[in-house]
MITI-281982 format. One record per residue (C-alpha): y, z, x; residue in one letter. Coordinates in steps of 0.001 Angstrom, whole numbers, plus 500000, padded with zeros to 6 digits. Each point is the difference from the previous one (the first is absolute). Example, Ala and Ser with C-alpha at 12.3 -4.5 7.8 and 13.67 -1.06 7.14 Angstrom:
495500507800512300A;503440499340501370S;
***
This chain:
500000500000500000X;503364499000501426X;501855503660498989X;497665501511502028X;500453498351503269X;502579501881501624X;497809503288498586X;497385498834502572X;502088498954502806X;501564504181499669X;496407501254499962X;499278497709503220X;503330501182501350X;498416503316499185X;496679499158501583X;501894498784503381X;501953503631499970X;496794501807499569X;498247498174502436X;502941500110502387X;500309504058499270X;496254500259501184X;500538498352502904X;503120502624500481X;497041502661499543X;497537498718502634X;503174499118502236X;501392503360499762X;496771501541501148X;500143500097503969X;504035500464499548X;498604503156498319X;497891500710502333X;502332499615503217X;502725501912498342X;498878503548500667X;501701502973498617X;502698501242502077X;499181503359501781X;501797502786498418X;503324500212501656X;500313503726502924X;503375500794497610X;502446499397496836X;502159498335502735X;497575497009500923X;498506499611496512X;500801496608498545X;501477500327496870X;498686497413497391X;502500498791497432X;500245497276496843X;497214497757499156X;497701500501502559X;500097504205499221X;499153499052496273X;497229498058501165X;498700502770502335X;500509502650496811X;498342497909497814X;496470498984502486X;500027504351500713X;500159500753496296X;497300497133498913X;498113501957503347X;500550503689498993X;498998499410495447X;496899500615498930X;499874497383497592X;500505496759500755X;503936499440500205X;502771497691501156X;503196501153500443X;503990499487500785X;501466502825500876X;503340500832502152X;501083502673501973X;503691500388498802X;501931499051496891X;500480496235499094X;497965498593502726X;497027498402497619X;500892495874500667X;500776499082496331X;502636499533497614X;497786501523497508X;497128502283499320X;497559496838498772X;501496497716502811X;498598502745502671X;496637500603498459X;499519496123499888X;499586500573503475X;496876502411500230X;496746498896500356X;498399498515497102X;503247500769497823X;501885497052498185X;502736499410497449X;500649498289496462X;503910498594500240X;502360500537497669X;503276498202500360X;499364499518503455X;499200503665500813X;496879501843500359X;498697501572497355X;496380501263498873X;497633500739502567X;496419498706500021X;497527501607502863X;497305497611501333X;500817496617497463X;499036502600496979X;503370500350498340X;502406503423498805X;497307500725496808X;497489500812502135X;502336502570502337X;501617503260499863X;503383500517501392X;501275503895500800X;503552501256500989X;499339502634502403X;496573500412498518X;500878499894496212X;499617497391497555X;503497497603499475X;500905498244497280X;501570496665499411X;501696498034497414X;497331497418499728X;497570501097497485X;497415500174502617X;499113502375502863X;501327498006502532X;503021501402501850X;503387497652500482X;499887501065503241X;503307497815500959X;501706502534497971X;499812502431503213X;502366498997502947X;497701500086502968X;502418501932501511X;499047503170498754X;496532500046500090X;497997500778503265X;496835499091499658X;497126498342497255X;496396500528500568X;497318497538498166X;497200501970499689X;497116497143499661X;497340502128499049X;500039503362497574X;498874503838500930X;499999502443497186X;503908501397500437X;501955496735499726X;501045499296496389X;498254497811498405X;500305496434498526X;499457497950503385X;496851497914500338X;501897497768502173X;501728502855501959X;503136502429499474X;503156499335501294X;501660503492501229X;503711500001500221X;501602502564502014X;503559501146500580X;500976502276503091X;499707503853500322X;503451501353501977X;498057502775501767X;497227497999500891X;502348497597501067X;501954502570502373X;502580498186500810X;503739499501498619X;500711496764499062X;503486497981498501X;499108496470499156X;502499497286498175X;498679496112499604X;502008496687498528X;498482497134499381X;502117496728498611X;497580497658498462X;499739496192499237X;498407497887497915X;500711496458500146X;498540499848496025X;502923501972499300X;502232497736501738X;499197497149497832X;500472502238496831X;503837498786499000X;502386502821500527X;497766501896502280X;499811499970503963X;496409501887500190X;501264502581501580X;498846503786499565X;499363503044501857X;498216503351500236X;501105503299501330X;497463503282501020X;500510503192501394X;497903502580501081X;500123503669501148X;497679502280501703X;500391503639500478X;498259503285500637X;501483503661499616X;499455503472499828X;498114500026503469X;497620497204498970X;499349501728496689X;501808497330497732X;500098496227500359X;501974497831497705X;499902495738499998X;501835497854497594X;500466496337499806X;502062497823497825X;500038496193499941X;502234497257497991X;498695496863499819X;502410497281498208X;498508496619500847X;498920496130497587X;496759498436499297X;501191497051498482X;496431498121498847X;499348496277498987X;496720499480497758X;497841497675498053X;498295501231497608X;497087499641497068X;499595502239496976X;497296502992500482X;498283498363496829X;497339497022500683X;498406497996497984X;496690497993500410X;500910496817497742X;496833497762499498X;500540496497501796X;499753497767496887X;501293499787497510X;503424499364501200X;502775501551497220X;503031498367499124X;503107501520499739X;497878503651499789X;498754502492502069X;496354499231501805X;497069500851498350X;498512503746501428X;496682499844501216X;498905503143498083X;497274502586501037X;497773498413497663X;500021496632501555X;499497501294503884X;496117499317499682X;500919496676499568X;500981498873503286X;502816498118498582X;502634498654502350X;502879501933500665X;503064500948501503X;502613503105500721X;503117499887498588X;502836502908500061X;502327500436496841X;503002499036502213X;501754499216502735X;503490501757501736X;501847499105503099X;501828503012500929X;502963501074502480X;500795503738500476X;502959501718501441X;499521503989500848X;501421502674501521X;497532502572500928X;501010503948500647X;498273502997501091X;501033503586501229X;497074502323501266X;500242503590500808X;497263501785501807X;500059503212500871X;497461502831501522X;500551504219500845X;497354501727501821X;500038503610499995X;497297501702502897X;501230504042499379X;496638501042502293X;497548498305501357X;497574500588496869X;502290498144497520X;501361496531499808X;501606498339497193X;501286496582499376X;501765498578497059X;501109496604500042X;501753497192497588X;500016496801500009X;502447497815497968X;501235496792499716X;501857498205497164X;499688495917500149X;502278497314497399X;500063496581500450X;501507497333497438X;498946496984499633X;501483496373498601X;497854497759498820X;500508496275498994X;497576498508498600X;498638496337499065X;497630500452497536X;497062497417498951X;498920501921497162X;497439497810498078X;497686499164502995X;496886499293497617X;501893497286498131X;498977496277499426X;498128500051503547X;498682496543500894X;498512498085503263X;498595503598501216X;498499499804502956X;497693503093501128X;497375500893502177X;496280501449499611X;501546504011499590X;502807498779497277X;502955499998502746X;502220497540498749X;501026497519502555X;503010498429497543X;500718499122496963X;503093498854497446X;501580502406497421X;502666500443497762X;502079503355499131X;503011501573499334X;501753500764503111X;501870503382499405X;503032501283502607X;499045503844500272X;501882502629501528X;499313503732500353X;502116502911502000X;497286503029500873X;500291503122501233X;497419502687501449X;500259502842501363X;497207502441501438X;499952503078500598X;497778502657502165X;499685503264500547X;497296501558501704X;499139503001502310X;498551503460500323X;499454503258500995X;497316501204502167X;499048503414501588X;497607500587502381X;498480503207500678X;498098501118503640X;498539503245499236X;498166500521503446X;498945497136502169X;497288499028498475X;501095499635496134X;502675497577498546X;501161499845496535X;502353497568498806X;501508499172496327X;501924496904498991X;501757499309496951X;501908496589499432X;501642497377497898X;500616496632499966X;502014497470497381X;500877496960499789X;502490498470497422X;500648496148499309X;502182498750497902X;500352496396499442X;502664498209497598X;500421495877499497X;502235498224497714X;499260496546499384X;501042496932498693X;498822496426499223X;501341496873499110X;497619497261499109X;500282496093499196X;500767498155497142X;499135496742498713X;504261499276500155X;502370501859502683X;502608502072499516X;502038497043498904X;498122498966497653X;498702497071502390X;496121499034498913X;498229500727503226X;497527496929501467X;496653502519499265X;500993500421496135X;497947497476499205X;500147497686496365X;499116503499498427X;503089501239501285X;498811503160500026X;498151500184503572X;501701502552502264X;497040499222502795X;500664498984503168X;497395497607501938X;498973501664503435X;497172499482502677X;497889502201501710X;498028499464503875X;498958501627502784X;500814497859503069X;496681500125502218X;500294502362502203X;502454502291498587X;499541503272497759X;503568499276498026X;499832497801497271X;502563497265498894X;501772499942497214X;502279497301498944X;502021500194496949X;500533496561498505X;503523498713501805X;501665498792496820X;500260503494499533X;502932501794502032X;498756503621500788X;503589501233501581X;501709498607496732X;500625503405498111X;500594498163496614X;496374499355499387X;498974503604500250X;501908501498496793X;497132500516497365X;497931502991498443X;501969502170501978X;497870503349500508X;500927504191501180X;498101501784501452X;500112503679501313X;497052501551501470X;499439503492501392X;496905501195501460X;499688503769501518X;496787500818502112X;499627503979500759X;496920501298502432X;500381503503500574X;497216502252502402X;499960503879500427X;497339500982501921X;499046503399501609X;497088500485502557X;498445503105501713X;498383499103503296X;498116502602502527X;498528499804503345X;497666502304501813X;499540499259504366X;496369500428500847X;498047500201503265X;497154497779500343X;498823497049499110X;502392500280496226X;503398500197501787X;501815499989496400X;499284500650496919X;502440499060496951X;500508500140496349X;502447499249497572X;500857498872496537X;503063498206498401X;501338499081496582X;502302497529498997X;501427498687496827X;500768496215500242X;502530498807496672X;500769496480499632X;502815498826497365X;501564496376499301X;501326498077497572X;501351496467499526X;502676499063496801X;502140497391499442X;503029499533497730X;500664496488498865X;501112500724496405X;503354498346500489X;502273497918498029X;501255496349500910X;501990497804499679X;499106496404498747X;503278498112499684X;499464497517502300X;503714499982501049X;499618503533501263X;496738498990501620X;502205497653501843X;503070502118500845X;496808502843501073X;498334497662502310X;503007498179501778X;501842504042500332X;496427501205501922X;498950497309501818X;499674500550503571X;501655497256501846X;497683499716503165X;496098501027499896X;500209503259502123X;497637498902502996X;499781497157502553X;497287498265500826X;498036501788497428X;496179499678500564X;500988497254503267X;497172501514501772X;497405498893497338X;498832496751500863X;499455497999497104X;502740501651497678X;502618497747498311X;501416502628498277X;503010501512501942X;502298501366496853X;500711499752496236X;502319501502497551X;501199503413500498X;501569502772497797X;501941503283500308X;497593502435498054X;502446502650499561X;502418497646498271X;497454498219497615X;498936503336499120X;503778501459499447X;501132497146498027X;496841499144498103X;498718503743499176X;503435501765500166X;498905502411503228X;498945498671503453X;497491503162499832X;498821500544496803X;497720502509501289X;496156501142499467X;498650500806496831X;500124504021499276X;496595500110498296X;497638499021503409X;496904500718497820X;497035497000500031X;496763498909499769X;500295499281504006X;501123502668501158X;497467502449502700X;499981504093499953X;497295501003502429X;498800503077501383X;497483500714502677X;499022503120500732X;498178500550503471X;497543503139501087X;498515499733503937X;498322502230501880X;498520499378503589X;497654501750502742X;500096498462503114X;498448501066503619X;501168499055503146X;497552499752503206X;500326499283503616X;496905500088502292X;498418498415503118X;497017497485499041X;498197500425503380X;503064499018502843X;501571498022496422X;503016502055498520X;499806499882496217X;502519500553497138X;500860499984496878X;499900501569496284X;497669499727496905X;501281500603496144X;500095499249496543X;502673499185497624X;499853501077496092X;502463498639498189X;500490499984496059X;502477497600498468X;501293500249496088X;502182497479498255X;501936500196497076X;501548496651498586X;502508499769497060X;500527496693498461X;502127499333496680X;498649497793497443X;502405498201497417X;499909497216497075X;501524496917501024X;502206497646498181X;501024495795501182X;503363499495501255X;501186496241499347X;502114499491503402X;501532497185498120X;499289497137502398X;496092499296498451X;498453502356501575X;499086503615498965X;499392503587501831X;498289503300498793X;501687503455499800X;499483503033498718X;501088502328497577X;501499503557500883X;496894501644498448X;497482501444502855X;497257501790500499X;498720501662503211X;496241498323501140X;499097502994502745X;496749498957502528X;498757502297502535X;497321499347502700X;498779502342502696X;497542499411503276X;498637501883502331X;498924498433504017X;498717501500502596X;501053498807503232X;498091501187503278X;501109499072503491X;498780499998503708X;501846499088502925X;498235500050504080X;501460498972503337X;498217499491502402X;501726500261503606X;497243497564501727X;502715499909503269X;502824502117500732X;502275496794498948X;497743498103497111X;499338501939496786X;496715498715497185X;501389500969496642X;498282500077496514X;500476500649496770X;498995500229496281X;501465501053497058X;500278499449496196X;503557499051498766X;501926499310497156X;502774498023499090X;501755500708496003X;501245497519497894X;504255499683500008X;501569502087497502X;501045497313498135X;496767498766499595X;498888502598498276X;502767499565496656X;499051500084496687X;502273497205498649X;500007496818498366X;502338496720501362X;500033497026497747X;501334497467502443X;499414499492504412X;502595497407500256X;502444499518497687X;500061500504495937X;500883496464498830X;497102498885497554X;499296497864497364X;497605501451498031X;498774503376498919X;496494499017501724X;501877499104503355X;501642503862499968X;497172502260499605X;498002497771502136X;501918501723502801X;499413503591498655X;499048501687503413X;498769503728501178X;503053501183502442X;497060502170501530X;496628501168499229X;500107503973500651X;495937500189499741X;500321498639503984X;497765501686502166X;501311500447504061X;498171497221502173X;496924501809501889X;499067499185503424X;497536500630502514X;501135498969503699X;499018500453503333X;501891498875503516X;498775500118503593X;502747499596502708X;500052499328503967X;503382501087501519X;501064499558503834X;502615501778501549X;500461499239503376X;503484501260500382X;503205501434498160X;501034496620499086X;496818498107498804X;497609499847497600X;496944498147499321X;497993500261496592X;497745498401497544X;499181501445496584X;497020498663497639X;500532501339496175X;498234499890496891X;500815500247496623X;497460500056496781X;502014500379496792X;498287501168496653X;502116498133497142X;502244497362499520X;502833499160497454X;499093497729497147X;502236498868496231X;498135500895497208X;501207499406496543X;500686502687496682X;500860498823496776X;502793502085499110X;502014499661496376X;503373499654499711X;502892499682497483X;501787496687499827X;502798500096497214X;497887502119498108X;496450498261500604X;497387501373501551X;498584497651502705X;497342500365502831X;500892499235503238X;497724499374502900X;501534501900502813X;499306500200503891X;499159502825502205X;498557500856503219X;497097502573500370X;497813500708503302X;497075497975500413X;496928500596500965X;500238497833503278X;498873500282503285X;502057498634502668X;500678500906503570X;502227499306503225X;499759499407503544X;502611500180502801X;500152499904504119X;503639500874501131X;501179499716503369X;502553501476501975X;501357499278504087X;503083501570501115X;501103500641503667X;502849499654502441X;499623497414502728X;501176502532502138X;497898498499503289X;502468496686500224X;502515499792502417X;503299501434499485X;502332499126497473X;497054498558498163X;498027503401499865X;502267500792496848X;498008497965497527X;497801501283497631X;497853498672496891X;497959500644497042X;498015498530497561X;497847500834497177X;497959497934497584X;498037500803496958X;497460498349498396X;498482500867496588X;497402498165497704X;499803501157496341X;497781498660497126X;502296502311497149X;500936498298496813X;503350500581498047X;499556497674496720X;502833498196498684X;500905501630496168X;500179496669498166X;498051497398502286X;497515502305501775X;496425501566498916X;500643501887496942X;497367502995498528X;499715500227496830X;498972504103499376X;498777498967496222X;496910497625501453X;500411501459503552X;499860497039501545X;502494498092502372X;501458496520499032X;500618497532503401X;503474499097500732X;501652497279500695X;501890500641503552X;498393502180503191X;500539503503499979X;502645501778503129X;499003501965502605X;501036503485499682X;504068500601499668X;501409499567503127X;497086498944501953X;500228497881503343X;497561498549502123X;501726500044503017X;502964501918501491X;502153499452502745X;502221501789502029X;500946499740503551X;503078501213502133X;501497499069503520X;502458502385501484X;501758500287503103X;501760503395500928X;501623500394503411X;503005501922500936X;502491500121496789X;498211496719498614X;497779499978497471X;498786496865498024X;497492499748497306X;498248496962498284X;497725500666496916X;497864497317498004X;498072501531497002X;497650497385498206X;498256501014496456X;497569497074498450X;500174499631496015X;499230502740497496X;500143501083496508X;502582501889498549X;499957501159496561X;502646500547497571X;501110503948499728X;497907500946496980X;497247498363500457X;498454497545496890X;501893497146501370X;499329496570501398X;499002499402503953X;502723499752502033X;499409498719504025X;502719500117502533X;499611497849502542X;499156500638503984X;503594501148501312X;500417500630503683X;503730501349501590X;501459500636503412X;502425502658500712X;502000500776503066X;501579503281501215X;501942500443503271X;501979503002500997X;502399500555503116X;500710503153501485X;504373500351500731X;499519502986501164X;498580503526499673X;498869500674496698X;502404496612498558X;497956496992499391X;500638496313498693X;497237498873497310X;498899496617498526X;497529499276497864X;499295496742498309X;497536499559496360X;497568497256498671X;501769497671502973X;498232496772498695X;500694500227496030X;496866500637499365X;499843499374495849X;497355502375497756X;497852497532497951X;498326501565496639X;497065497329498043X;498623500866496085X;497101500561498947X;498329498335502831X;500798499425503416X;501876497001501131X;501479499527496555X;503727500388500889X;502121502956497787X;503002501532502342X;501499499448503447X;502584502671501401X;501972499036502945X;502328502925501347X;500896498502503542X;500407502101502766X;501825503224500566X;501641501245503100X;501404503216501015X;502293501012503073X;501319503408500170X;500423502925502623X;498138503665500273X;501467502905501752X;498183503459500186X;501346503187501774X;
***
């Protein structure tokens, strides 16, 4: 298939880096091996002193040396010295660890190609929340620059938290009297991005500000650190885009002047020809400014040397507003002929006909988190150490959009019969085609050119308002009670604990459109020539896409068709948020854990490591609200469903109970090369919002034309009866250290999984203007599959410390990951279906996904070069294709597309403690490509551009 040519060519790219970072492995051996560790300097006064990249390096190989578990690690010494702009940027630079990018940022982590479902993610060992709906944390909502170190824990013992099968990812902030030291810090950073340059009005430019202080009292007693960051910076963002809602439409016939004919469930037994078809289509230009301030702050209080408490908090509070202008090709199922598609339904082009609509929308969000703790820790007598922890953690999101669009008629705003009207004169359909270009993952699409898209009179009609608002709220408290006896012997440790949380998860999602208009068509005219924007508000839009031939249309001021069309340019959200969709979840969490520790000699072999088990009941409690529903005529032919303002409460509750043992041994075969191995049963829970009780009656958009159409789209926003995913696992690890600054390792892992994720359908009866009617509608339940995964990662890193002066400042690493999986997410309309009345499974019509966020192969490799006050620093980070689903679950498959990125950082010393900083992201434009409901069939491209950042440090 053409669209999937330069897919392989990034997956041989990928291949080539692989191979190229094994050869770095085998290469790096005898470098190893001739650079010996340093003998341990006769005084302070002759020690070197190891600074910047090459000290996190060394911190990170000691900590992955000193855990018990298996572990990677970036970790720094002093405040602000982890080498990222943000939290996810850094830990897309441990072993194994790789992103999902959001406007050109990091953003959810997945650990060894299985994506954020299947980890856990703690702030200074306690569960964080997130704005997402799922478990994930939005970890570029933390400023790198005041945290000091994240450990990825790739396999479990019995006192981590649990929830990660593919690992935990520990976030810690610094301790002022374990950091002993005082310390004044102030960064300033100006930033670029050359997107934002081409935005009209803008120059791209932004900044961000930190500042740090470190300080202990009271003879050592008392230690205080606080950070603060402002962060005022763009993303402006040009996509492509298809609707979230496809369509298999059956090959023959072809439908005149009509949508295609739906290949229904019914038919898929058939075998009848096919293809995949979204509802529409939407070029899109964004402008946005993007702020953040973060506050982090710790006191530790040591009155004796039995006591030693800790409370920290963590805050940050992020807003960024977005423009949109949209072109809108709303009726992308519409009098399709000469279709041409492959063997899997991927259309490969066609020619349509819809209205072409002139959308624009002004949103706003803002989230907000607080999170931290308070933890005492008692010492007793040397042997016995108690320790209780109680914390919180919330995370607010509040989202509000107005919209607006203006669609086509079959005559202008003049009154002039456009070409497409047709002898009908009542056509207000625009012809359009539809290719992929071999060898290109963008389609084409060119609106017919007797039709002017920048001429604003032909986008007056069926003006619509919209204002959304939609309010996510995950709040934690958790308290735990840990203790820890020292023994003699072959048990060194012995510990026990238990903890109890209470996980609540709120959102909603209403929209006010009620509004009245005007339809004089000599206001319509004075409205439309009074808010027009003069020039589109981009260059170049979309330039970097080969293939497009759209570069601008028709543009509006939203705030002005919504002042002089509705009366307000805010008409604000409705006050009555209650609906059908909206989620109220609560999970309530019981552990407790026993877990020994052991350290031994096996013969001459030193041996170490701990044995436990993990009990951990989980209850959930799901609210949904159940209403009648009446049709809304929108007044343009098509029709929506509402409800009335009489609810009732639908309450489900589900509980489980897992038992999760653990084992972890190292094996010190040579003083410098450790055996590790591991097994353990793990868990990862469904997202919150997975679990709601609700009801939505549309995916994408609400415009139907018939009664049958709407409550064909009835969906489950959740299914609360979801059980946590089980797995058994077991790793075995080689690791070689033959000196401070290298490291050698392999790991082997295994994954057996009991349970998938499957739709099944309920009939469940509903009210439609006062009838009762039976509506088939989707789910997901826990299946009773078997699947498993398989993994090798690898990791070199050294210092080429034996070349020849100034050349003995270089340094590298690399680390590749490479996972096999045979798991199976269905698709909720085209995949296997069960039916729980027959109990029996219907075939689909498309492949099933991997599991969400699952990679086959992951790349990352670094080069610096550190000498004197120079310090440089190249990373590449490669991630082949996954799935990602929808937050919610019971959606369609969504792929994005293999993405790869190189960063550079550079820093100059000026002078003591003052240095000069650079650092330079996504340098190549790198673009994220999405496909629906199978791979290769094109839905969304994102390109960002790159970002750059120069700014100076200075620390007293």
């Amino acid at each position: 298939m053409n669209s999937r040519n330069p897919i392989r060519a990034r997956n041989l790219r990928a291949a080539l880096l692989a191979g190229a970072g094994s050869t770095l492995l085998v290469a790096a051996g005898p470098a190893m091996a001739q650079d010996a560790p340093a003998p341990q300097a006769e005084n302070e006064e002759d020690a070197i002193v190891v600074t910047g990249i090459r000290e996190t390096i060394q911190n990170s190989i000691n900590t992955k040396r000193e855990e018990t578990a298996i572990v990677d690690a970036l970790s720094a010494d002093d405040i602000g010295d982890l080498p990222a702009l943000s939290v996810g940027q850094a830990i897309q630079t441990i072993t194994g660890a790789t992103t999902h990018r959001e406007k050109g940022d990091a953003s959810e982590i997945a650990l060894r190609g299985l994506g954020p479902f299947l980890s856990n993610a703690t702030f200074n060992g306690r569960d964080a929340t997130n704005g997402s709906g799922d478990r994930s944390v939005n970890f570029n909502q933390f400023p790198s620059e005041l945290v000091n170190n994240i450990k990825i824990y790739k396999t479990q013992q019995a006192d981590l938290v649990e929830g990660g099968v593919a690992g935990t990812i520990e976030i810690g902030t610094l301790r002022p009297l374990d950091f002993g030291k005082r310390r004044l810090q102030g960064e300033v950073k100006a930033q670029y991005n050359p997107y934002g340059d081409r935005i009209v009005g803008s120059g791209g430019i932004g900044w961000r500000g930190t500042l740090s202080y470190v300080d202990q009292f009271a003879n050592d007693t008392i230690g205080i650190a606080v950070g603060v960051q402002r962060n005022d910076t763009n993303n402006p963002e040009e996509t492509y885009a298809a609707s979230t809602t496809w369509t298999a439409c059956q090959a023959s016939p072809v439908v005149a002047n009509n949508n295609c004919n739906e290949y229904t469930r019914d038919e898929y037994g058939q075998n009848l020809p096919f293809y995949l078809v979204p509802n529409a289509y939407t070029f899109r230009q964004i402008s946005e400014t993007d702020k953040r301030d973060a506050i982090f702050g710790s006191v530790q209080w040591r009155p004796s040397d039995q006591f030693n408490i800790n409370l920290d908090v963590q805050y940050s509070d992020r807003t960024f507003v977005e423009s949109r202008r949209d072109l809108n090709i709303s009726e992308a199922r519409r009098s399709l002929t000469d279709v041409v598609y492959d063997e899997n339904g991927i259309i490969q082009s066609l020619r349509g006909q819809s209205a072409l609509e002139s959308n624009g929308s002004e949103l706003s969000r803002s989230e907000e988190y607080l999170g931290g703790g308070l933890s005492v820790e008692w010492q007793p007598n040397d042997r016995l150490t108690l320790t209780v922890d109680g914390s919180y953690s919330r995370t607010i999101r509040v989202e509000d959009e107005r919209n607006v669009r203006l669609r086509t008629d079959q005559r202008d705003l003049n009154g002039n019969l456009n070409f497409f009207a047709g002898p009908q004169n009542n056509n207000i359909r625009v012809p359009y085609t539809y290719e992929i270009t071999p060898g290109s993952f963008v389609p084409t699409i060119t609106i017919d050119p007797r039709f002017d898209l920048n001429n604003h009179d032909l986008f007056w009609d069926d003006a619509r308002f919209r204002r959304d608002q939609s309010r996510r709220r995950n709040e934690i408290v958790a308290g735990r009670f840990d203790a820890g006896y020292e023994m003699d012997g072959f048990l060194s440790k012995l510990s026990a604990g238990v903890r109890w949380s209470e996980m609540t998860y709120r959102d909603y999602d209403v929209r006010n459109e009620d509004f009245d208009l005007t339809s004089d068509i000599d206001e319509e005219r004075r409205i439309n020539n009074l808010c027009r924007n003069r020039a589109f508000p981009q260059t170049g839009f979309l330039s970097a896409a080969d293939g497009n031939t759209i570069n601008s249309w028709a543009t509006f001021d939203v705030d002005c068709l919504f002042r002089e069309y509705t009366g307000s340019e805010d008409p604000g959200a409705l006050n009555d948020k209650r609906s059908p969709a909206n989620r109220n979840v609560t999970e309530r969490t019981l552990a407790g854990y026993i877990m020994a520790d052991y350290d031994a000699d096996l013969g001459n072999m030193p041996v170490r490591g701990n044995i436990g088990v993990r009990v951990v009941k989980t209850d959930v409690t799901s609210n949904g609200l159940r209403s009648d529903l009446v049709i809304i005529d929108n007044g343009d032919g098509t029709i929506r469903l509402d409800t009335t303002d009489d609810f009732e409460t639908v309450t489900i509750k589900s509980s489980s109970t897992r038992i999760l043992p653990s084992v972890n041994a190292i094996f010190e075969v040579a003083p410098d090369t450790l055996l590790r191995v591991a097994g353990y049963r793990a868990m990862s829970r469904p997202a919150p919002s997975a679990l709601g009780a609700g009801r939505t009656f549309t995916i994408d958009g609400d415009d139907f034309t018939s009664v049958e159409e709407a409550i064909g789209n009835v969906r489950a926003n959740g299914s609360p009866r979801l059980k946590p995913l089980m797995s058994w696992n077991a790793d075995v690890a080689i690791e070689w250290y033959p000196n401070k600054d290298s490291l050698l390792s392999a790991t082997l892992y295994y994954k057996q999984f009991s349970g998938g994720f499957q739709p099944v359908v309920f009939d469940e009866e509903f009210v439609i203007d006062g009838q009762a009617v039976t509506v088939p509608v989707i789910q997901t339940r826990n299946s009773p599959d078997k699947s498993r995964i398989y993994g090798l990662e690898l990791t070199a890193a050294t210092r080429f410390s034996f070349l020849p002066k100034p050349l003995d400042g270089l340094g590298a690493k690399v680390s590749y990951n490479y996972a096999d999986s045979n798991f199976k997410n269905q698709d909720v309309n085209l995949g296997d279906q069960y039916d729980p009345e027959t109990d029996t499974v219907s075939s689909g019509i498309i492949p099933a996904a991997g599991l969400s966020g699952y990679s086959k192969h992951v790349l990352s490799a670094q080069a610096y070069y550190e000498l004197g006050p120079v310090s440089l620093q190249a990373i590449y980070n490669y991630r082949s294709k996954y799935y990602q689903d929808f937050v919610g679950g019971n959606s369609q498959l969504r792929y994005v597309g293999p993405s790869e990125t190189v960063d550079f950082r550079a820093s100059l010393d000026l002078m003591k403690g003052v240095s000069l900083r650079f650092e330079a992201l996504n340098i190549f434009n790198e673009p994220k490509a999405t496909y629906m409901p199978v791979y290769g069939s094109s839905r969304q491209y994102h390109y960002y551009g790159a970002k750059y950042f120069v700014g100076i440090r200075a620390r007293i």
